[in-house]
N, CA, C, O and CB atoms as a CASP TS submission, in Angstrom:
PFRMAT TS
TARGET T0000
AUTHOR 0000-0000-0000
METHOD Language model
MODEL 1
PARENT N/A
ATOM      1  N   UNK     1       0.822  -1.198   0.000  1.00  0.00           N
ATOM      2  CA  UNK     1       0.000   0.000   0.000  1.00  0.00           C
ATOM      3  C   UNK     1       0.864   1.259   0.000  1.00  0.00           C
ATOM      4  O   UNK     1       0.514   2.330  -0.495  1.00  0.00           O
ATOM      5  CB  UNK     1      -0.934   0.000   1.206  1.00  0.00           C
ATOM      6  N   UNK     2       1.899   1.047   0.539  1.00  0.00           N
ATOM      7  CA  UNK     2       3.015   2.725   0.419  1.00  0.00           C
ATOM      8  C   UNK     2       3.609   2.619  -0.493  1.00  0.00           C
ATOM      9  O   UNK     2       3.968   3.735  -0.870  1.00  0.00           O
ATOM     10  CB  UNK     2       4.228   3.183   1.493  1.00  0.00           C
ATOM     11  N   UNK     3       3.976   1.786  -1.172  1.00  0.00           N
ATOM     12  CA  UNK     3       4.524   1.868  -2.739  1.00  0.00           C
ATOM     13  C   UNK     3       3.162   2.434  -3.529  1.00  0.00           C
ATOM     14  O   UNK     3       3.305   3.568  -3.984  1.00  0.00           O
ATOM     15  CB  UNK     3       5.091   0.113  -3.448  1.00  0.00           C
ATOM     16  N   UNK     4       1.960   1.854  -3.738  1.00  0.00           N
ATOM     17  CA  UNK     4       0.715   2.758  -4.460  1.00  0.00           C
ATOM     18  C   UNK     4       1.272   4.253  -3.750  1.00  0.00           C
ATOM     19  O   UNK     4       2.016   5.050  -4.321  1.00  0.00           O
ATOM     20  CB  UNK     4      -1.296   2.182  -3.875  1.00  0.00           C
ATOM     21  N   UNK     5       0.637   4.423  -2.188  1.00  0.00           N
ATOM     22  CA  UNK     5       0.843   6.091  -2.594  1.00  0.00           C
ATOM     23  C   UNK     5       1.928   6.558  -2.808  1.00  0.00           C
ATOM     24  O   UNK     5       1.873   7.719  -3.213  1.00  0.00           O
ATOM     25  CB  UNK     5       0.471   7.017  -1.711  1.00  0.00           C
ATOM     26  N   UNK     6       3.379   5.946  -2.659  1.00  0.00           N
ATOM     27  CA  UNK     6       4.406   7.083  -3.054  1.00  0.00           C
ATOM     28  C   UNK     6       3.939   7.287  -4.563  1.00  0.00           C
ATOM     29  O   UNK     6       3.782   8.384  -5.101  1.00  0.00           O
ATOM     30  CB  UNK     6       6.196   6.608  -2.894  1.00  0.00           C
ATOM     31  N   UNK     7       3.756   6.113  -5.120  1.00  0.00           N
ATOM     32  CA  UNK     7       3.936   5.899  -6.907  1.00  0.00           C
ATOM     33  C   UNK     7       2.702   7.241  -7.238  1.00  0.00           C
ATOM     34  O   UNK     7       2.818   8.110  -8.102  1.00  0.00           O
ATOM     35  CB  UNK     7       3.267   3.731  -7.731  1.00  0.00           C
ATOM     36  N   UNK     8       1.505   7.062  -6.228  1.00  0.00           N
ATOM     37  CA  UNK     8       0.054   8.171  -6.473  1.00  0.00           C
ATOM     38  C   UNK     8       0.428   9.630  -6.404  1.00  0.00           C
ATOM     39  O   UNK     8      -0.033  10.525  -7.111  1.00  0.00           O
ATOM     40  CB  UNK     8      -1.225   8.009  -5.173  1.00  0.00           C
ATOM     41  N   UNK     9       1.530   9.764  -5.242  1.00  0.00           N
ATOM     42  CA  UNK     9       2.247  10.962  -4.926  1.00  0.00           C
ATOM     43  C   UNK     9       3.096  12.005  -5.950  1.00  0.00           C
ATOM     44  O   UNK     9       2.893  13.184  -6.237  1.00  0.00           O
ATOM     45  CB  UNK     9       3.103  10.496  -4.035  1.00  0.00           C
ATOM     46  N   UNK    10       4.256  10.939  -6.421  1.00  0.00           N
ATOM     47  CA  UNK    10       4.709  11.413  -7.693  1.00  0.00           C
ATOM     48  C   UNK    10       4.280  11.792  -8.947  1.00  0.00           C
ATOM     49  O   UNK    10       4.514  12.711  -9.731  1.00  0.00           O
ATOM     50  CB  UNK    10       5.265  10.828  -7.956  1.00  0.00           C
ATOM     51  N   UNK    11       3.369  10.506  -8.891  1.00  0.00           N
ATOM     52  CA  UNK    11       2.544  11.209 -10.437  1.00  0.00           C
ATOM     53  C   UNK    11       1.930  12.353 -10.248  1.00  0.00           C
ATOM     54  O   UNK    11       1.823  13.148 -11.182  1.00  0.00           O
ATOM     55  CB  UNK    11       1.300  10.345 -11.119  1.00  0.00           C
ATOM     56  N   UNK    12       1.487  12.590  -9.152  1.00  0.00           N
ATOM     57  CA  UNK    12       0.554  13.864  -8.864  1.00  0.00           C
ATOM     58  C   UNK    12       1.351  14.983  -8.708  1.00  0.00           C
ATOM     59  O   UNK    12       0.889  16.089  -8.990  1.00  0.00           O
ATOM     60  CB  UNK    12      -0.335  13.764  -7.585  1.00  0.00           C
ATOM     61  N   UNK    13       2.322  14.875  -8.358  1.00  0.00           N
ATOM     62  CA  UNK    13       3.551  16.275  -8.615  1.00  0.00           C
ATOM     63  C   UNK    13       3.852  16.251 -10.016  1.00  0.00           C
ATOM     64  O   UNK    13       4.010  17.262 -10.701  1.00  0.00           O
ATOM     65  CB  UNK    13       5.233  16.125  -7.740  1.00  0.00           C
ATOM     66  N   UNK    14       3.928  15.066 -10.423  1.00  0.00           N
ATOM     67  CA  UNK    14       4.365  15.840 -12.374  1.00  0.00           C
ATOM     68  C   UNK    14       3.344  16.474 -12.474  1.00  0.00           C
ATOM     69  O   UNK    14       3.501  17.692 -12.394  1.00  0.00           O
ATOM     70  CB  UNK    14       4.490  14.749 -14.051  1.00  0.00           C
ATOM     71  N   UNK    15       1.875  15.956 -12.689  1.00  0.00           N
ATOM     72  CA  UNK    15       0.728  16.647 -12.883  1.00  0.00           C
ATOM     73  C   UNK    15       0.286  17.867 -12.388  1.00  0.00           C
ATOM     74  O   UNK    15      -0.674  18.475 -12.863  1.00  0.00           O
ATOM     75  CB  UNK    15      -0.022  16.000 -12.623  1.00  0.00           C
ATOM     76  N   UNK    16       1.230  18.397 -11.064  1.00  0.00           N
ATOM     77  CA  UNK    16       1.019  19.841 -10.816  1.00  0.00           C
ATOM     78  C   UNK    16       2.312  20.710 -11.433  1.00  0.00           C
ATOM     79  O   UNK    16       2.269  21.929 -11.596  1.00  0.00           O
ATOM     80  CB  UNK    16       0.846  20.079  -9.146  1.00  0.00           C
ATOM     81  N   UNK    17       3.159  20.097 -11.664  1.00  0.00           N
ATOM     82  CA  UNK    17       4.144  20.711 -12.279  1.00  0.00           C
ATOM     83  C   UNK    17       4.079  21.265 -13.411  1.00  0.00           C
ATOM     84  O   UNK    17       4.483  22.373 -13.763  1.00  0.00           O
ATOM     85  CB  UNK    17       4.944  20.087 -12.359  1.00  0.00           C
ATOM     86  N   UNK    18       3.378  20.184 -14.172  1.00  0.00           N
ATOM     87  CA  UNK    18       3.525  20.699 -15.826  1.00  0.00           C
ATOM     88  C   UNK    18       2.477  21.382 -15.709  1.00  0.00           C
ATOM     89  O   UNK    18       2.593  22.348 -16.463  1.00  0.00           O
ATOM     90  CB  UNK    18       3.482  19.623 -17.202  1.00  0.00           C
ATOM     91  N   UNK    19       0.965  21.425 -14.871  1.00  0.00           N
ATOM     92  CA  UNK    19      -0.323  22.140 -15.007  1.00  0.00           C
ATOM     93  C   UNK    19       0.880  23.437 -14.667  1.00  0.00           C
ATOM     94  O   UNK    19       0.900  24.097 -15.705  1.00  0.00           O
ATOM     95  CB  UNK    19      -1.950  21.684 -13.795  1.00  0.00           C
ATOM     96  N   UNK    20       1.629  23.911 -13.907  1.00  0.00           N
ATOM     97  CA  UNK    20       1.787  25.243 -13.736  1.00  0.00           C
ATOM     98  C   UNK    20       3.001  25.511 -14.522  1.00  0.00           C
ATOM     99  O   UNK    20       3.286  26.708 -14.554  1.00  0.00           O
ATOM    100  CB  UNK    20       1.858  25.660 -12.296  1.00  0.00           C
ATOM    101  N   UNK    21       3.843  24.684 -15.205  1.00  0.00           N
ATOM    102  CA  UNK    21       4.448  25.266 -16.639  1.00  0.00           C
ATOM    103  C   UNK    21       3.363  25.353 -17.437  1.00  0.00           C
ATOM    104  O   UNK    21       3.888  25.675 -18.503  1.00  0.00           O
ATOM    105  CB  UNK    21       5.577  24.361 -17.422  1.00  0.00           C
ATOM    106  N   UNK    22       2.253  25.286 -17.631  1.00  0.00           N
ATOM    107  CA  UNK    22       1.288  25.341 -18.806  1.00  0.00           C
ATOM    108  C   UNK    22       0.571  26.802 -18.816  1.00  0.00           C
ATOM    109  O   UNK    22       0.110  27.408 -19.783  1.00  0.00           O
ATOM    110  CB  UNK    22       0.126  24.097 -18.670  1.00  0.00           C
ATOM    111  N   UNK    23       0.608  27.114 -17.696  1.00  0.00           N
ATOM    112  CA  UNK    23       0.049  28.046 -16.811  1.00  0.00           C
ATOM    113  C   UNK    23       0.680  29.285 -17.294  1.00  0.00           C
ATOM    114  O   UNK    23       0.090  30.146 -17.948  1.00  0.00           O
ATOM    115  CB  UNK    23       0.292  27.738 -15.301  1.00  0.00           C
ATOM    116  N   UNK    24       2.504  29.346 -16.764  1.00  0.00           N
ATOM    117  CA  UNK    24       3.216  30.171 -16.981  1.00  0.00           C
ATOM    118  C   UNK    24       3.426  30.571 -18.652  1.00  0.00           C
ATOM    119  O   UNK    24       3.409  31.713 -19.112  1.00  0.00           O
ATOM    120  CB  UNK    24       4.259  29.757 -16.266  1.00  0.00           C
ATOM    121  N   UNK    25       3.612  29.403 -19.349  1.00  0.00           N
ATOM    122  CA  UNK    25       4.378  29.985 -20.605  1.00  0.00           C
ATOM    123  C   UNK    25       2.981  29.972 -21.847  1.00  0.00           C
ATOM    124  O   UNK    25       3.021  30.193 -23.057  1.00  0.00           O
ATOM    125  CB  UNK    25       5.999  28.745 -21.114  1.00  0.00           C
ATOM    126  N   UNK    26       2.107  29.706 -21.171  1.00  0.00           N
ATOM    127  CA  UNK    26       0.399  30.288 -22.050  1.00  0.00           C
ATOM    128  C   UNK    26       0.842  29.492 -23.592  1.00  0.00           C
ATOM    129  O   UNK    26       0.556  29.903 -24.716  1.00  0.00           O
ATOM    130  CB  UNK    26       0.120  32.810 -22.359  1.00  0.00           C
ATOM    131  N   UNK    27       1.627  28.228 -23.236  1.00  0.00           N
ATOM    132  CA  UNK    27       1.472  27.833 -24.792  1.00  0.00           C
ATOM    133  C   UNK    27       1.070  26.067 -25.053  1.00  0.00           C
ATOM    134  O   UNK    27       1.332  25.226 -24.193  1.00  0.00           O
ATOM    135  CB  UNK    27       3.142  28.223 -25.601  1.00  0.00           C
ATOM    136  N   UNK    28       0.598  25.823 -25.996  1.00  0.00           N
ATOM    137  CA  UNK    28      -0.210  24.489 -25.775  1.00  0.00           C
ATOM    138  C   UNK    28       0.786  23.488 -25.923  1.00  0.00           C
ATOM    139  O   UNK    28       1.854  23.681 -26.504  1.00  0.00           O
ATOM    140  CB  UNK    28      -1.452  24.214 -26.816  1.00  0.00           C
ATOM    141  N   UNK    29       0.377  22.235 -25.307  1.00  0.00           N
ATOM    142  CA  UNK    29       1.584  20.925 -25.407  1.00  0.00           C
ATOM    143  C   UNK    29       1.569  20.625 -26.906  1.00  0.00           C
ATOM    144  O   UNK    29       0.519  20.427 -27.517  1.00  0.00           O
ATOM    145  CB  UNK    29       1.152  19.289 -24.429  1.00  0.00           C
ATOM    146  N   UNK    30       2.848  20.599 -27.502  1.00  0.00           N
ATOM    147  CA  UNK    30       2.628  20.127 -28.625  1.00  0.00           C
ATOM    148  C   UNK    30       3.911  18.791 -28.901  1.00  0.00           C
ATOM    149  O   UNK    30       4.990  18.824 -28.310  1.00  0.00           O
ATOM    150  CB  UNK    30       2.609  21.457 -29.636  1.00  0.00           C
ATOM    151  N   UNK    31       3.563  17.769 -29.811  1.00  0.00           N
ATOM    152  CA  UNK    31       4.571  16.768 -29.805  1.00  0.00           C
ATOM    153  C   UNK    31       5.473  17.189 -30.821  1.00  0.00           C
ATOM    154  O   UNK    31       5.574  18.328 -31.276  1.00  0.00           O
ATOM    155  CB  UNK    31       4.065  15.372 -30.027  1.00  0.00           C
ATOM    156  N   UNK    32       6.330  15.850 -31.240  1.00  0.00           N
ATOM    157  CA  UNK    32       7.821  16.119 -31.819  1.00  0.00           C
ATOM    158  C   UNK    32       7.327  15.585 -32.892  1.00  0.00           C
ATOM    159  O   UNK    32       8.206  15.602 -33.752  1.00  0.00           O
ATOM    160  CB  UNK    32       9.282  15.462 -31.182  1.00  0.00           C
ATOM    161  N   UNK    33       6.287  15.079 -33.316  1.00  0.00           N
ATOM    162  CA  UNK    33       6.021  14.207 -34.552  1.00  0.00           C
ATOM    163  C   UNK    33       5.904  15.175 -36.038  1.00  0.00           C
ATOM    164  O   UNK    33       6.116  14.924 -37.225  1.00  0.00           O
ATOM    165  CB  UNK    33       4.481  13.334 -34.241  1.00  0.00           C
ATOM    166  N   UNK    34       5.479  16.316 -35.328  1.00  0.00           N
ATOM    167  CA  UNK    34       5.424  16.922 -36.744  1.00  0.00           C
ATOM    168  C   UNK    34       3.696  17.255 -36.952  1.00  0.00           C
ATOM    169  O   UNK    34       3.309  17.891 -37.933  1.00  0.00           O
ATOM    170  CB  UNK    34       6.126  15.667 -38.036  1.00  0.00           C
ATOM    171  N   UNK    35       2.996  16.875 -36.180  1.00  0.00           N
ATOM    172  CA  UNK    35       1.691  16.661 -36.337  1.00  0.00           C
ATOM    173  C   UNK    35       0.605  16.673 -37.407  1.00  0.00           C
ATOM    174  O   UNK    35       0.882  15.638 -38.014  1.00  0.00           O
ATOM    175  CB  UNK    35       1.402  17.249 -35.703  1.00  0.00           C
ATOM    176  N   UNK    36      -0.363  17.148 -37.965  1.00  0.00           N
ATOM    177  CA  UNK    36      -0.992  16.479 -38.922  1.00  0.00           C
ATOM    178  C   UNK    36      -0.440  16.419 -40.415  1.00  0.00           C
ATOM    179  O   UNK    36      -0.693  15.569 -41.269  1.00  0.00           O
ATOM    180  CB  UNK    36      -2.196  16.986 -38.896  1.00  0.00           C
ATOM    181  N   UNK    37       0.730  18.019 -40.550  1.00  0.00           N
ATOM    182  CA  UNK    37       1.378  17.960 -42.005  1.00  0.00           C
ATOM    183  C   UNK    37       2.778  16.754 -42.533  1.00  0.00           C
ATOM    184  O   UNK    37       3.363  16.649 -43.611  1.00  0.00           O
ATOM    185  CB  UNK    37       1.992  19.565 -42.138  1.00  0.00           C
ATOM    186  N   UNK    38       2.934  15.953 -41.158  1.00  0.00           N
ATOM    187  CA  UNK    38       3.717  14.703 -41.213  1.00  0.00           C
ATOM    188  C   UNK    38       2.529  13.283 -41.906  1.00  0.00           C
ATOM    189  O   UNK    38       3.013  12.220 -42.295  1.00  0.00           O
ATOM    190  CB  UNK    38       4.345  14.407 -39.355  1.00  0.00           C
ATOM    191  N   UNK    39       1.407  13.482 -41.932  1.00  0.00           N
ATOM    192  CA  UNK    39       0.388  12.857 -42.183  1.00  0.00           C
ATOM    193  C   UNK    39       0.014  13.055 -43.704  1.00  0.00           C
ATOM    194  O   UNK    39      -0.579  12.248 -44.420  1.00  0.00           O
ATOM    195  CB  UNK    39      -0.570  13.243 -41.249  1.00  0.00           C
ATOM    196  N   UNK    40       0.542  14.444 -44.078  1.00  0.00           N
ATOM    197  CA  UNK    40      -0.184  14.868 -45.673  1.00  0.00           C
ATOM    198  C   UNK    40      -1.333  15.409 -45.668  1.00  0.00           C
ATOM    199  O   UNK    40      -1.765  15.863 -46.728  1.00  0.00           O
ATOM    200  CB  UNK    40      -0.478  13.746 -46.638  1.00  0.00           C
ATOM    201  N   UNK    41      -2.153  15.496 -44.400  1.00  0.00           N
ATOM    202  CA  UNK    41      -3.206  16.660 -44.113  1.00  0.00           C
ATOM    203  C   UNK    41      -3.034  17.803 -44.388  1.00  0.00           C
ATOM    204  O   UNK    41      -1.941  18.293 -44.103  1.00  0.00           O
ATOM    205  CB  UNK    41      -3.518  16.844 -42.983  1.00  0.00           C
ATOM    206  N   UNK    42      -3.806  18.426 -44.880  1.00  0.00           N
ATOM    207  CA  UNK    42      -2.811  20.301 -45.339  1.00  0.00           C
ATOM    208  C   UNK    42      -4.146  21.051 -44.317  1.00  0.00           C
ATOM    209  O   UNK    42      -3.805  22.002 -43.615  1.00  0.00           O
ATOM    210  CB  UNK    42      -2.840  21.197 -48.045  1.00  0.00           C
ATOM    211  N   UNK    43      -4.927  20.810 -44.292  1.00  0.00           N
ATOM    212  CA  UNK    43      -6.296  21.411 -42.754  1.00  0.00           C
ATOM    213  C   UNK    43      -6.690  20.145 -41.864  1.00  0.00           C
ATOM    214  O   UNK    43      -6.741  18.931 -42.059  1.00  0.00           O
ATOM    215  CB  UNK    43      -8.308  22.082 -43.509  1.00  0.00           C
ATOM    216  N   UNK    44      -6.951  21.026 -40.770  1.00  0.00           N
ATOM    217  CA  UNK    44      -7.263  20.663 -39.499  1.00  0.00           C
ATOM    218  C   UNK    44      -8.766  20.344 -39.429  1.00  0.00           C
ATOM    219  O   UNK    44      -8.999  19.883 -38.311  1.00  0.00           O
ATOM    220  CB  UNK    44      -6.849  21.730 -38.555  1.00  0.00           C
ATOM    221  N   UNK    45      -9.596  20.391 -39.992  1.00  0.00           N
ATOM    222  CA  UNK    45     -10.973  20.434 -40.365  1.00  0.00           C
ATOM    223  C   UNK    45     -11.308  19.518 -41.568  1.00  0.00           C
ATOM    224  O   UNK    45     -10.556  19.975 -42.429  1.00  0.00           O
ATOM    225  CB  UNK    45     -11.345  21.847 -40.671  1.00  0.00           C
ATOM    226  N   UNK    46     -11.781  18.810 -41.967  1.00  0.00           N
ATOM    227  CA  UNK    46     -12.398  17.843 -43.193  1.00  0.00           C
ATOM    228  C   UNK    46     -13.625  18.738 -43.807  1.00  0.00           C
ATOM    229  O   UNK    46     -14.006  18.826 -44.974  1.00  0.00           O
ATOM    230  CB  UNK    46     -13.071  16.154 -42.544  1.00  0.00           C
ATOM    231  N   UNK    47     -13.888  19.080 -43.166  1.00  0.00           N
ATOM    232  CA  UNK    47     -15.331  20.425 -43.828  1.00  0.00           C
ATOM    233  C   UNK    47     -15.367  20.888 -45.208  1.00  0.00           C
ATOM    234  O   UNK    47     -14.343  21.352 -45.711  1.00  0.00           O
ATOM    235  CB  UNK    47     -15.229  22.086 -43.096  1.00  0.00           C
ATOM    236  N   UNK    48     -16.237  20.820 -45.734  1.00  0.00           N
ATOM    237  CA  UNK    48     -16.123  20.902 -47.331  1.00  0.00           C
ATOM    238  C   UNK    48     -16.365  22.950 -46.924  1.00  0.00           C
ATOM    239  O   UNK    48     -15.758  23.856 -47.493  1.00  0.00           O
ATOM    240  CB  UNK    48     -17.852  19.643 -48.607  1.00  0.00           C
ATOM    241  N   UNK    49     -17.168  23.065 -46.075  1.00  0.00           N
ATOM    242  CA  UNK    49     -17.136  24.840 -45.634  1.00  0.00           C
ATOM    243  C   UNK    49     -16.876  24.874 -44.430  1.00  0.00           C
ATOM    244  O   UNK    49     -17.672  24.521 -43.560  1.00  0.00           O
ATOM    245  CB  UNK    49     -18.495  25.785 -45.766  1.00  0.00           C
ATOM    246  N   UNK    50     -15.843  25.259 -44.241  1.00  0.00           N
ATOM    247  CA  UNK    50     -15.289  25.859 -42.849  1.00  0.00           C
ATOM    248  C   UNK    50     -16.194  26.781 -42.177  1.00  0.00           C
ATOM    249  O   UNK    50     -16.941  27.481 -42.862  1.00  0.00           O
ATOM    250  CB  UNK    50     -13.972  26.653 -43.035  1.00  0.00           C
ATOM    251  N   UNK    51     -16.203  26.838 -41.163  1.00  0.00           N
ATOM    252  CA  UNK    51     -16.903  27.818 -40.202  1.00  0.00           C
ATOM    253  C   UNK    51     -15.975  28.937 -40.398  1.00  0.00           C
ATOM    254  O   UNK    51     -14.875  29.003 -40.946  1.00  0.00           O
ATOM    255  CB  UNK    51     -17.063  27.330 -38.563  1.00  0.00           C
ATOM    256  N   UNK    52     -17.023  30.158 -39.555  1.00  0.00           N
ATOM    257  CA  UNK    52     -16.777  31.678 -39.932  1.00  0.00           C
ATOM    258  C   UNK    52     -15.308  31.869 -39.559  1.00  0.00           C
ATOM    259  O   UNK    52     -14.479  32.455 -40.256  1.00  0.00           O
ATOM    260  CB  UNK    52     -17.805  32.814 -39.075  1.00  0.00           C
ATOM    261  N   UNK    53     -15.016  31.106 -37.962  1.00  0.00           N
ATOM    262  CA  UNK    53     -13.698  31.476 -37.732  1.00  0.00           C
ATOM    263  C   UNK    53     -12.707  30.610 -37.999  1.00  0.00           C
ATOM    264  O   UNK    53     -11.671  30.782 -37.357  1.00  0.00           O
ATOM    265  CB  UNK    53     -13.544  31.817 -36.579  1.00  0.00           C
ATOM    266  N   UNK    54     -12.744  29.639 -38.848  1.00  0.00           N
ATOM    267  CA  UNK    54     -12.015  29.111 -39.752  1.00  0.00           C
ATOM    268  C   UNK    54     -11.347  29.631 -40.905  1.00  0.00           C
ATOM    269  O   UNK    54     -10.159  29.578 -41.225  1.00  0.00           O
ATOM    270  CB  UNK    54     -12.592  28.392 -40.069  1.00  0.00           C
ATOM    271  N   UNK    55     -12.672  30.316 -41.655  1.00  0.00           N
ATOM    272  CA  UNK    55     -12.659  31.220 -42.338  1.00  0.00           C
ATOM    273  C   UNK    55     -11.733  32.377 -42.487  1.00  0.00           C
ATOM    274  O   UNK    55     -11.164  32.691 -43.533  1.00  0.00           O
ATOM    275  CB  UNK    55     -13.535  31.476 -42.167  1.00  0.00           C
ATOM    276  N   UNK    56     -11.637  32.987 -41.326  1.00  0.00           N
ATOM    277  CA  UNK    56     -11.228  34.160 -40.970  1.00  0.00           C
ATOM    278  C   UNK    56      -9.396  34.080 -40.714  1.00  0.00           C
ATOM    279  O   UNK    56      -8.504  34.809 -41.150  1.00  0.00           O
ATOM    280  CB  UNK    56     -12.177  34.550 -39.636  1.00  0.00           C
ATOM    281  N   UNK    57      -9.359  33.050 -39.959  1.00  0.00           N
ATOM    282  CA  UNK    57      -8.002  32.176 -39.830  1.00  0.00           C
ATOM    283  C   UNK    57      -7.339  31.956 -41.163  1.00  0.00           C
ATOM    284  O   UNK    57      -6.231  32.272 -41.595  1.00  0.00           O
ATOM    285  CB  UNK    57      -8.286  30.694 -39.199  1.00  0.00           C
ATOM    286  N   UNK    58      -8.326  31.341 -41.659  1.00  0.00           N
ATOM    287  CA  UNK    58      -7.675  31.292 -43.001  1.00  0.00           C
ATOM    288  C   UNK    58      -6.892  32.515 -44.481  1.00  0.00           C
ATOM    289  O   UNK    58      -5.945  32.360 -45.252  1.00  0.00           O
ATOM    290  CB  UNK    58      -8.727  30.652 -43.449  1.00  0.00           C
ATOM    291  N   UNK    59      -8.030  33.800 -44.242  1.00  0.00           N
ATOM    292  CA  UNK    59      -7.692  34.844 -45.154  1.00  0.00           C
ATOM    293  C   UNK    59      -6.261  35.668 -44.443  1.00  0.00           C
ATOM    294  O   UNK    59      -5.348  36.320 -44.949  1.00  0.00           O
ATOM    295  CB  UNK    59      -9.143  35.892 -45.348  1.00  0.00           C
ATOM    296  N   UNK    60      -6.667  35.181 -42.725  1.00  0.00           N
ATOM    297  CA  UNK    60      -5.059  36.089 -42.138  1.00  0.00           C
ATOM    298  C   UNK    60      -3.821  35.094 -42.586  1.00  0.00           C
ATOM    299  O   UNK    60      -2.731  35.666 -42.622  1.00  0.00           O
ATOM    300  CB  UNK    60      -4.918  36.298 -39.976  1.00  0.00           C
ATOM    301  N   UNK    61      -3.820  34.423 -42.753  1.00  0.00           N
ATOM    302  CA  UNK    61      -2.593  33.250 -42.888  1.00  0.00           C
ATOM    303  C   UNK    61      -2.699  33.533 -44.471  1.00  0.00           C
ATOM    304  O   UNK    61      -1.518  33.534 -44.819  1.00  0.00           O
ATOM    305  CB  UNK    61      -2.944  31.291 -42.238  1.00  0.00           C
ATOM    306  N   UNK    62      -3.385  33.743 -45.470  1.00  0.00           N
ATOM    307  CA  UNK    62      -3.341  34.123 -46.707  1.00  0.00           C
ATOM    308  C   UNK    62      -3.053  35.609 -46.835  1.00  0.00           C
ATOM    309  O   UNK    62      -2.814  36.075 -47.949  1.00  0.00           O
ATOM    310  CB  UNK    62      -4.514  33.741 -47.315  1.00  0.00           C
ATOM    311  N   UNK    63      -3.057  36.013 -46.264  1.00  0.00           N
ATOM    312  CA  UNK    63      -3.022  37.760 -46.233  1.00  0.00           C
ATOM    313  C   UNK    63      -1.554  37.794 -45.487  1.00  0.00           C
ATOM    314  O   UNK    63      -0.862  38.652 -46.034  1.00  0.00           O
ATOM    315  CB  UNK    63      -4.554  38.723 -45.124  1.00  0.00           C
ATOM    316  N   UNK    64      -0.981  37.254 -44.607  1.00  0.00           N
ATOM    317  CA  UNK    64       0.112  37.309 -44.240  1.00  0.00           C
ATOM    318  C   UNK    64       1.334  36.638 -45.185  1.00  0.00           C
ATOM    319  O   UNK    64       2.480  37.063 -45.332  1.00  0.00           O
ATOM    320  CB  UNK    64      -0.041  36.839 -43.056  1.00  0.00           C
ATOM    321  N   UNK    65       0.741  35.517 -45.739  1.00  0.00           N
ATOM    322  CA  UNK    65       1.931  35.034 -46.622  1.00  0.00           C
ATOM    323  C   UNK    65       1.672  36.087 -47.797  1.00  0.00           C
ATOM    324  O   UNK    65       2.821  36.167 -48.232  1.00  0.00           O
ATOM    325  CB  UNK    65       1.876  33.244 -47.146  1.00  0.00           C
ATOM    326  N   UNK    66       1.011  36.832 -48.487  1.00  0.00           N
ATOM    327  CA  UNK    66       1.373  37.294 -49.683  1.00  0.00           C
ATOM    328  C   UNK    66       2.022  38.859 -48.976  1.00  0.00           C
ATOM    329  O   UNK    66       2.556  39.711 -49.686  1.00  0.00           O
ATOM    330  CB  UNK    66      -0.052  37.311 -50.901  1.00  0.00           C
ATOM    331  N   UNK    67       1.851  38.997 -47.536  1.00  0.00           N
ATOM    332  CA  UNK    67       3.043  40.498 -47.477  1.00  0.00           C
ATOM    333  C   UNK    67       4.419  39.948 -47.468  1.00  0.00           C
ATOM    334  O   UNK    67       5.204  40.379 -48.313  1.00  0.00           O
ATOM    335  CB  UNK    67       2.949  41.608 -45.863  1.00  0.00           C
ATOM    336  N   UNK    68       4.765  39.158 -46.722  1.00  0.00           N
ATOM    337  CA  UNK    68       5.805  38.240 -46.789  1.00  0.00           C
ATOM    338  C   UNK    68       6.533  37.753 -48.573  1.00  0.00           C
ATOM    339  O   UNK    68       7.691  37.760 -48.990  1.00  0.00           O
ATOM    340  CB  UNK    68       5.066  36.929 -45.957  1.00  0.00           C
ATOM    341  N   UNK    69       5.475  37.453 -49.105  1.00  0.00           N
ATOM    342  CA  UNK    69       5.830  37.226 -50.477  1.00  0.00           C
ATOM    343  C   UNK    69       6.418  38.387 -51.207  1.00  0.00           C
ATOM    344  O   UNK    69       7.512  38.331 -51.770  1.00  0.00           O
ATOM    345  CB  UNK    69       4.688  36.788 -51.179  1.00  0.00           C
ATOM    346  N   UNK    70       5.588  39.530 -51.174  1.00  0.00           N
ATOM    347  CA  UNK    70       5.534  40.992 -52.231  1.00  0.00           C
ATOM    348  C   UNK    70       6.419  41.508 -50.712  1.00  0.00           C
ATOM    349  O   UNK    70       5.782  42.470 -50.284  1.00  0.00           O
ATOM    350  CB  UNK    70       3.414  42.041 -52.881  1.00  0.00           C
ATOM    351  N   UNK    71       7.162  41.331 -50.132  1.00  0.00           N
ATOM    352  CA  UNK    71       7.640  42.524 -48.949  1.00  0.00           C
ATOM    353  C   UNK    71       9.207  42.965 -50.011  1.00  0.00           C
ATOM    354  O   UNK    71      10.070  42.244 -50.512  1.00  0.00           O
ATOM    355  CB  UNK    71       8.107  41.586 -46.736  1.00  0.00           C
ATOM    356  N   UNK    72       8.999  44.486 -50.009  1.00  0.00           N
ATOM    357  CA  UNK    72      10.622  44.807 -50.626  1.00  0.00           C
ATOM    358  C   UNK    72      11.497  44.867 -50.108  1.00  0.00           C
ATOM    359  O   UNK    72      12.506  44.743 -50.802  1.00  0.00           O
ATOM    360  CB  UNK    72      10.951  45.761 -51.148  1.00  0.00           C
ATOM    361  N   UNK    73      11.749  45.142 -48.239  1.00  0.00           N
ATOM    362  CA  UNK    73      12.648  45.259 -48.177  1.00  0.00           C
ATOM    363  C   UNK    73      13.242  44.030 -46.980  1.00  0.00           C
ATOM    364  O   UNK    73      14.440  43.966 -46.703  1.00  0.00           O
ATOM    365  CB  UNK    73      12.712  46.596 -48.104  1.00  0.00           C
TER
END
């Protein structure tokens, strides 16, 4: 029974640990795999019409690569 709680103990300190690195640096867990464009997915959505703020996501990420593209200096 004290091997369960040390083993219950520890896990529960990683689990407050990383909850308050998650906390601090406001950025989401992400893995090493490369995630869905390692797959050949090019969207996150299967939707033949994206929702509004899909939508919207989408013209800034299009609107940002063509200043980037046409930028002179």
């Amino acid at each position: 029974m004290g091997t369960f709680l040390a083993a219950f103990v520890v896990l529960l300190l990683f689990f407050v640990l990383m909850s308050i690195g998650y906390i601090i640096k406001q950025k989401a867990v992400a893995g090493s795999c490369g995630g869905l464009g390692a797959l050949g997915i090019d969207k996150a959505c299967d939707c033949d019409d994206p929702c509004d703020k899909r939508k919207a996501k989408m013209a800034e990420e299009a609107r940002q690569e063509k200043l980037t593209k046409n930028r002179i200096i």
